[in-house]
C-alpha positions as CSV (number, residue, x, y, z in Angstrom):
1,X,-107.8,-85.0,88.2
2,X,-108.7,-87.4,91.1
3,X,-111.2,-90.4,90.1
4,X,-114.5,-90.0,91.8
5,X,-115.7,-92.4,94.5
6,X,-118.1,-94.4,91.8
7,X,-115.1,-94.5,89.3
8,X,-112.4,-95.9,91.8
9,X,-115.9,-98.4,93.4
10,X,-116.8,-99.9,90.4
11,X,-114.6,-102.8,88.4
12,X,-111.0,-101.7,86.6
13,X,-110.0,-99.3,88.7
14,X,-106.4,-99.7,88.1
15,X,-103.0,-98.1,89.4
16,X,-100.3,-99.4,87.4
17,X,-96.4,-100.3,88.6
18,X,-94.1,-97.6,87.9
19,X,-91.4,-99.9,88.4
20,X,-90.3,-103.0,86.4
21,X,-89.0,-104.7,88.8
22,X,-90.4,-107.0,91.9
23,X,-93.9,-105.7,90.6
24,X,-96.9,-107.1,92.9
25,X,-100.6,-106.9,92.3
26,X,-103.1,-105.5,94.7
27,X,-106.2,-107.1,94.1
28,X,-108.6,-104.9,96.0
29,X,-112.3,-103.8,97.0
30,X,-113.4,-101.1,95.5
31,X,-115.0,-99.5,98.5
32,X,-110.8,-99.5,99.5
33,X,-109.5,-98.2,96.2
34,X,-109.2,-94.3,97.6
35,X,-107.2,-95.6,100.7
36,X,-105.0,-98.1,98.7
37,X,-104.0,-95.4,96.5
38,X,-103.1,-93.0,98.9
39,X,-101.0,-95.6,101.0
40,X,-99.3,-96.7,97.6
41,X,-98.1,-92.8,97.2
42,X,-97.5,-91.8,100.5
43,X,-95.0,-94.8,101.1
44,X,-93.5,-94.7,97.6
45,X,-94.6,-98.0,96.9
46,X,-93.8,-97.2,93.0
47,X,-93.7,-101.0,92.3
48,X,-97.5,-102.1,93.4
49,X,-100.0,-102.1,91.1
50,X,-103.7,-101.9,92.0
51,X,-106.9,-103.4,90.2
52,X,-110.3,-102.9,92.2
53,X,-113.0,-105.5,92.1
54,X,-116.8,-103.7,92.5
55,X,-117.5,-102.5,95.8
56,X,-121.1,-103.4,95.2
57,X,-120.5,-107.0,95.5
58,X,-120.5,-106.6,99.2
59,X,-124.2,-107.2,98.4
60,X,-123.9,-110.6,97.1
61,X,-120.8,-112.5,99.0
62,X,-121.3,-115.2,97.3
63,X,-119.8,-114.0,94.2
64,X,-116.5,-112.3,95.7
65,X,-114.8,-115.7,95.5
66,X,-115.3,-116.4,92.0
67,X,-114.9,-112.8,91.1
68,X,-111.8,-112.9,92.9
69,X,-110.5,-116.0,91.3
70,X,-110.9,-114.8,87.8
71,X,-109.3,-111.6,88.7
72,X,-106.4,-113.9,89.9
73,X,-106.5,-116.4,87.0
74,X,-106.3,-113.0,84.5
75,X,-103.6,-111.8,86.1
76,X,-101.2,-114.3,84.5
77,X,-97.2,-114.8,85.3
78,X,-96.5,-111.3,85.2
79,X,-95.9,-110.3,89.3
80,X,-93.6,-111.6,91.8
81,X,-96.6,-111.8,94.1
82,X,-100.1,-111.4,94.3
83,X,-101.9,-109.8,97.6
84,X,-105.4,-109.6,97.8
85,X,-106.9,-106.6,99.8
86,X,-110.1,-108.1,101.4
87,X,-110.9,-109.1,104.5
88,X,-113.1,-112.5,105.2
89,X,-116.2,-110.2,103.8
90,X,-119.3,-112.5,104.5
91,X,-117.4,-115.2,102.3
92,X,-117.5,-117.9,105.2
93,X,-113.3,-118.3,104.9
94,X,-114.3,-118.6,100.7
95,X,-111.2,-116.1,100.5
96,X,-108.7,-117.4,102.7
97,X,-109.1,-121.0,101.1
98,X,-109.3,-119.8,97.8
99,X,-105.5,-117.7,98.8
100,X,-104.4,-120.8,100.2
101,X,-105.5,-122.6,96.8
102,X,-103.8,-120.6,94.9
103,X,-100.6,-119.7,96.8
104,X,-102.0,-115.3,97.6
105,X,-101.4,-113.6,100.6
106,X,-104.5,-111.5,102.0
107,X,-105.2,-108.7,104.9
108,X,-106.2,-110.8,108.1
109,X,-109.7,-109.7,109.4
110,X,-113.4,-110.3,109.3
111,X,-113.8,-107.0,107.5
112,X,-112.6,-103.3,106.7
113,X,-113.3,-102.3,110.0
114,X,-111.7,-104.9,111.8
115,X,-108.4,-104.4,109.6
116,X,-108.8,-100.4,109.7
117,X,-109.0,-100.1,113.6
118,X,-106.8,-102.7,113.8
119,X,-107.7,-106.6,114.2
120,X,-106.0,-107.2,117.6
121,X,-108.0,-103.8,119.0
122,X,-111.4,-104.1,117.1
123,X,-111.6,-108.0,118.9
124,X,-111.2,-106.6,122.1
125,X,-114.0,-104.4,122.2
126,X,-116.2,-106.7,119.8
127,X,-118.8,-107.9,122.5
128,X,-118.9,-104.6,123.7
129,X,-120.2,-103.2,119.8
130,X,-122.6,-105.8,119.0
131,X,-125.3,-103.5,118.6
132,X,-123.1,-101.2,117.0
133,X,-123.4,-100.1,113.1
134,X,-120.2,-99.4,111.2
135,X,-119.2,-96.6,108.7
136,X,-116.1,-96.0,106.6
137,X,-114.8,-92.9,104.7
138,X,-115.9,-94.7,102.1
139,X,-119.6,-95.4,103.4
140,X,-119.9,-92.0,104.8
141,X,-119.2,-90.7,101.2
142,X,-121.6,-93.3,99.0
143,X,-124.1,-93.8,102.0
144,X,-127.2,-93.4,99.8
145,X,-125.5,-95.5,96.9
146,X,-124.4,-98.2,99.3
147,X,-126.7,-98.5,102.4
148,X,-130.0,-96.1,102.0
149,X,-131.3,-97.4,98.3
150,X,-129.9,-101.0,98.4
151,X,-132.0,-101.6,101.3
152,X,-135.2,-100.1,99.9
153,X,-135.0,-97.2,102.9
154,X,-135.5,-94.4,99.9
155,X,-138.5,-96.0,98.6
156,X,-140.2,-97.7,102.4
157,X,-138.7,-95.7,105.3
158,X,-140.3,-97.6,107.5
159,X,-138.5,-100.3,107.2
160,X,-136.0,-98.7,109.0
161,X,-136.9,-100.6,112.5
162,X,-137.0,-103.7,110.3
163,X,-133.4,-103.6,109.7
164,X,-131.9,-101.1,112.8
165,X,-133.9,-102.0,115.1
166,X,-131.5,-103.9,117.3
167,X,-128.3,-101.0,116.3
168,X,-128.2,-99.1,119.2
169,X,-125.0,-96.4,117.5
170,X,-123.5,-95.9,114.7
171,X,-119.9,-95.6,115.4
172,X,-117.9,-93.5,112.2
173,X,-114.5,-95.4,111.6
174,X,-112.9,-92.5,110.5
175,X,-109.5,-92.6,108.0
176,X,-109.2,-89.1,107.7
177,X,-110.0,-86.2,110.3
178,X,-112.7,-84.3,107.6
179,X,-115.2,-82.4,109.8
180,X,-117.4,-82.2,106.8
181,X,-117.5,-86.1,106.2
182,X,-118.0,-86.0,110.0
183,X,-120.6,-83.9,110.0
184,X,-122.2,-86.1,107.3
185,X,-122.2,-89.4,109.2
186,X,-123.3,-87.7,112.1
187,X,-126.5,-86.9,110.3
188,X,-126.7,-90.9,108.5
189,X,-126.5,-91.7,112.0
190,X,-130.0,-89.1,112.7
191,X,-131.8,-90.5,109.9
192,X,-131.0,-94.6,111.1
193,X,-132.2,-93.0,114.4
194,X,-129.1,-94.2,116.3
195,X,-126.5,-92.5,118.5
196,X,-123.5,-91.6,117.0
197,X,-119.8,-92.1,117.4
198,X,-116.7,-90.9,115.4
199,X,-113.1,-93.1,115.8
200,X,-110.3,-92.0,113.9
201,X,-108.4,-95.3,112.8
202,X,-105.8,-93.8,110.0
203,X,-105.5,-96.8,107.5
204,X,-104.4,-98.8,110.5
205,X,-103.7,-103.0,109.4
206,X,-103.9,-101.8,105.5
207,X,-101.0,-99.2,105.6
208,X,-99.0,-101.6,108.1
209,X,-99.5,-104.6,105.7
210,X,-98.5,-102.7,102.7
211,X,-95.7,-101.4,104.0
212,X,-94.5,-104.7,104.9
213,X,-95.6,-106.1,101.7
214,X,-93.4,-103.5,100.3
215,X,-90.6,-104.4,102.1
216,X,-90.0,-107.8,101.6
């Protein structure tokens, strides 16, 4: 039975290697544990093994790093590499020193939707989307958990203008082509009163990186 969104968000989630040899750990968002996993099976990368920090740490940036480090520090001598499968995530380059520190490779990228459009093609059109609002698969899925009640909106709707009133869209960063999940940010779009707009980026920079990673 497939782990629910939640189950694969919250801390532990964990794919292990089916092979014993050149095994690598993905250290990972949970918010990016469904599209790890399904980039792991589709390229046969029996050899990776995933563990999923929470996605709700998002919320407080300031405790990726450390959260990060410990999951590296636990890890032990066990994998012939580590890659860690975050972007920069409001950690003000915490990550990439922290990498650096301690000899990990990691996705380049502000962000998940940098990395899942692609880096190169989300810069170009970054000026453009400055007043734009993002949504994964993810997001789209665990809206309510993740946007709606973390910001109070269930409990003071008006505050809505507070925090949206500058957004002008809300563009949908699609990873799989599901009219229903479409159909559902097109109404989180309706209720943050912006216009909407649905991309459909695949896994972009995370199934190229991976199937790099898996090559080497």
């Amino acid at each position: 039975m497939e782990p629910d969104d939640i189950t694969l968000a919250s801390e532990g989630c964990y794919q292990p290697a089916q092979s014993e040899s050149g095994r690598i750990l993905l250290i990972g968002c949970g918010a990016l544990a469904r599209e790890i996993l399904a980039v792991i099976r589709a390229n046969r990368l029996a050899h990776m093994e995933l563990r999923c920090l929470p996605a709700i740490l998002h919320n407080t940036p300031e405790r990726i790093v450390p959260a990060v480090r410990a999951a590296i520090e636990a890890a032990g001598d066990g994998y012939e590499r580590i890659f860690l499968l975050y972007g920069d995530c409001g950690t003000g380059g915490g990550l990439a020193r922290l990498c650096a520190e301690m000899g990990v490779e990691m996705l380049e990228g502000p962000h998940c939707y940098a990395f899942f459009e692609g880096v190169e093609a989300f810069a170009a059109h970054g000026e453009e989307e400055i007043t734009a609002f993002y949504l994964t698969d993810f997001l789209v899925r665990q809206f309510d958990s993740f946007v709606w009640k973390p910001l109070g909106l269930d409990r003071h709707p008006e505050l809505r203008d507070v925090y949206f009133g500058n957004y002008e869209k809300l563009i949908y960063m699609a990873q799989t082509d599901d009219p229903a999940l479409d159909e559902k940010a097109r109404r989180h779009a309706g209720r943050l009163g912006l216009a909407y707009e649905r991309r459909l980026t695949g896994y972009g920079d995370l199934e190229a990186s991976l199937a790099r990673l898996g090559r080497k």
